[in-house]
N, C-alpha and C positions, 0 to 999 in steps of 0.2 A: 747335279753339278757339285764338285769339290768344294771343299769348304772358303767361301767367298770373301772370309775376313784374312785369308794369307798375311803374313807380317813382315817387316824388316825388324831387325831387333838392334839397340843403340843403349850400350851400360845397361844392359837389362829390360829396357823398356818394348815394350811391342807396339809396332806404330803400324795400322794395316798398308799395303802397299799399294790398295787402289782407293782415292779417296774424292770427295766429291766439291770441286771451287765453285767459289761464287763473285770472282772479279766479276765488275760492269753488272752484277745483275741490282736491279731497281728493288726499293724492300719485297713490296707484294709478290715479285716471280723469284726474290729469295727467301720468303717462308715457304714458297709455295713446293719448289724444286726443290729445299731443302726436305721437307717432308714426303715428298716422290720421291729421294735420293735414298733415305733408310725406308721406305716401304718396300722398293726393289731389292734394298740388303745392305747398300752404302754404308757404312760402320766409323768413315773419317770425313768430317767437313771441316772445310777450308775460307776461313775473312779474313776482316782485317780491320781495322778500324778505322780508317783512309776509304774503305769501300761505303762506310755510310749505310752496310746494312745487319751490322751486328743484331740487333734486337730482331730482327725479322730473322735471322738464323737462329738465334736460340727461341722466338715462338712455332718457326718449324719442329723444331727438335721438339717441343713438347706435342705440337700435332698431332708429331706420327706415334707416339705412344710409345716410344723403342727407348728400353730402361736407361737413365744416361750413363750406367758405369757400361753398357755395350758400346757407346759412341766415343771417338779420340776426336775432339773437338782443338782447334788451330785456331789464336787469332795474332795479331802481330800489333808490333809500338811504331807510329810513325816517327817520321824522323825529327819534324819540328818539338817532339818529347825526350829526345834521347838525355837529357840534364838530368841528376840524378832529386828526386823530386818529382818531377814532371812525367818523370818516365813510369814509376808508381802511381801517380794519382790516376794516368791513361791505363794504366792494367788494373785498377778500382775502378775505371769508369766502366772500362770492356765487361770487365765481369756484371757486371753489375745490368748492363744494356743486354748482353745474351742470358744471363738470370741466371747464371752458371758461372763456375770456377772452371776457365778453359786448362786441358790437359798438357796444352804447347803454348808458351809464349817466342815471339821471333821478335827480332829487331828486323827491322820491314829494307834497309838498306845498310851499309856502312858508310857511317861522317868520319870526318877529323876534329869537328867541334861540336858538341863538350869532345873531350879527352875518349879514345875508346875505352880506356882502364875507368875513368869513371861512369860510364854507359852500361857496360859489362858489370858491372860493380853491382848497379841501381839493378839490374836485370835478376842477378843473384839474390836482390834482396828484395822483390816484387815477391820472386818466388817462398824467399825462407817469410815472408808476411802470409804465404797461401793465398794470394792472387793467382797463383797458375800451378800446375804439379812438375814441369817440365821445361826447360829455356832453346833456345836453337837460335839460328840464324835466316837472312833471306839474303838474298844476291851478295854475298861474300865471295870475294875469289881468294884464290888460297893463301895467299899470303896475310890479308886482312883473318881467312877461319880461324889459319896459324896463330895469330896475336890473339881475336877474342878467345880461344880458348884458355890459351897462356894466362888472361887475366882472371880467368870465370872458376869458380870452387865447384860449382856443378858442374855435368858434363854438358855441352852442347849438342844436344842428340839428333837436329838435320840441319841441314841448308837449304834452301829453297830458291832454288835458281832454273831461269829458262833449262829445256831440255827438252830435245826434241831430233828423230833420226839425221836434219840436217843442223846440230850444232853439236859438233865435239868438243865433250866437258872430261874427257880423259884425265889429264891431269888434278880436277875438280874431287873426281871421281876417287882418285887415288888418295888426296889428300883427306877426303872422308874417311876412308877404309882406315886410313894411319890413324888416326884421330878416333878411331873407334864409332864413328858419327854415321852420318846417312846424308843422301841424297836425294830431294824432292823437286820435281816437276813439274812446275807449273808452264803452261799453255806446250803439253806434251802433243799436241798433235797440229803442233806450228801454225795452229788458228786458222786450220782448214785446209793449207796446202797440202798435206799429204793424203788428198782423198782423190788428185788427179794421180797423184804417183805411178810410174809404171810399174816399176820394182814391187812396190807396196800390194798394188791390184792385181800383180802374178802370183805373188806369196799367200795373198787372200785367199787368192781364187784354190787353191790348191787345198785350202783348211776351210771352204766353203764359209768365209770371214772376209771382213769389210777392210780397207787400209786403217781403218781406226783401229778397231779390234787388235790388226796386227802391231800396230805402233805402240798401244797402250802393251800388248804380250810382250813387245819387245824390250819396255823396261822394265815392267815387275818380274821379267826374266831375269833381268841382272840385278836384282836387289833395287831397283830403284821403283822409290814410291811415284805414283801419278796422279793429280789432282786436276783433269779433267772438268768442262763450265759446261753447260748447255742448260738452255731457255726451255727444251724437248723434250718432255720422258719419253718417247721413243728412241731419243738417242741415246739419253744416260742408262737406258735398255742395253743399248744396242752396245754401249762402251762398256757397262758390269759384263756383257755376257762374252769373258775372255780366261774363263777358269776351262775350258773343256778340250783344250788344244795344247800343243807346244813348239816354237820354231827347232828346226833343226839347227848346229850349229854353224852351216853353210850359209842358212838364212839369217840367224841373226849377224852373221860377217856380212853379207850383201845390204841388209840393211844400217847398221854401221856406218859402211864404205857412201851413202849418200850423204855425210857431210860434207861441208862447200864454207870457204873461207866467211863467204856472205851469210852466214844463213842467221845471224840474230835477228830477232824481229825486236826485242823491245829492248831500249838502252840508254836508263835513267842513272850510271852509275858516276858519282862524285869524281869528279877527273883527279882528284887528290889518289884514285885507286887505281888500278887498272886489271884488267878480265885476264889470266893465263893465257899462253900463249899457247895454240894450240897445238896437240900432240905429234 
């Protein structure tokens, strides 16, 4: 199999492009999958501090024995922290709960309150304390990436927003690329719809691969990272094993073309913002 930790690359940093979430999972089945997750090869895990299972992620990580300068470990500031202050003590608590200094810090949403200039601020300075090696964003749309970077002295190196064959983040996309940044995708395989898919199960069948397979290929094709959840290690099998194939570029157009006006599935964003319009 090719080498499994393939990258995106953002100001230099290498951020692997298939990585492993743990939204909704309970502590005990996320130590547990966390540790299944880099046994199979997984190399990027994905919290939060909202998920409640930070410390059961980083006693996975020592589990599985996998040295931690090989893991790019992700956790993120909830919003009730964003005040500058509050937003640091929660990037000392995170660190502190996974027993590790995580490699990516995110702001988990965009507020209008505190100030984004002083949010970005406190996030810069989490970092320059070595709470984190890394800062980035999560459900920004481009106009909000636009401004937090504008305020931020480090680079902001992803976003972390839905992403998935039926939701076009095209313009999203583009404003990463400008910005030097990256795009992360979270519940990349639309939380199961696309395993009835037609399109998906013809393209599969053709690379003797699952509609997952192909939907997870389809974005670490285009430079976009995936951080795929499951309870399974047969599935988190079954989602690593997408190194040994490649869509053609007919396929990755057809599958593309299955976005659909409707297709967000989750849409927690402050009505102070609003999501790009799509392309």
């Amino acid at each position: 199999m090719p080498n499994p930790t393939v990258t995106a690359e953002a100001a230099g940093i290498q951020i692997p492009l298939l990585g492993f979430g743990t939204w909704q999972l309970e502590p005990d089945d996320a130590r547990r999958m966390v540790r299944t997750a880099l046994e199979i090869g997984y190399r990027h895990i994905d919290t939060a501090w909202i998920y409640k299972n930070e410390q059961a992620v980083g006693e996975g990580i020592r589990d599985s024995g996998v040295p931690r300068d090989e893991i790019f470990l992700t956790t993120k500031i909830w919003v009730a922290h964003f005040a500058d202050g509050d937003l640091q003590r929660q990037a000392e608590e995170s660190a502190t709960s996974l027993g590790t200094v995580p490699d990516l810090l995110l702001l988990h949403w965009p507020k209008r309150e505190p100030a984004m200039q002083e949010t970005v601020r406190a996030l810069n300075d989490a970092r320059a304390r070595g709470l984190t090696r890394h800062i980035g964003l999560s459900n920004f749309p481009s106009a909000a990436f636009e401004e937090a970077q504008g305020y931020s002295d480090a680079p902001l190196i992803t976003n972390q927003v839905e992403h998935h064959p039926y939701l076009s983040n095209r313009p999203l996309i583009e404003t990463a690329r400008t910005l030097g940044s990256t795009l992360t995708a979270w519940s990349p395989l639309a939380q199961g719809q696309i395993a009835d898919d037609a399109t998906l199960i013809e393209i599969g069948k053709a690379h003797g691969k699952t509609p997952g397979q192909v939907t997870l290929r389809w974005l670490v094709q285009q430079g976009i990272i995936a951080i795929p959840r499951t309870q399974k290690e047969n599935r988190a099998r079954e989602n690593f094993d997408i190194w040994d194939f490649q869509l053609s570029g007919d396929e990755m157009q057809r599958i593309s073309g299955l976005a659909r006006p409707d297709g967000r599935i989750g849409d927690w964003l402050d009505p102070a913002f609003q999501w790009d319009a799509a392309a």
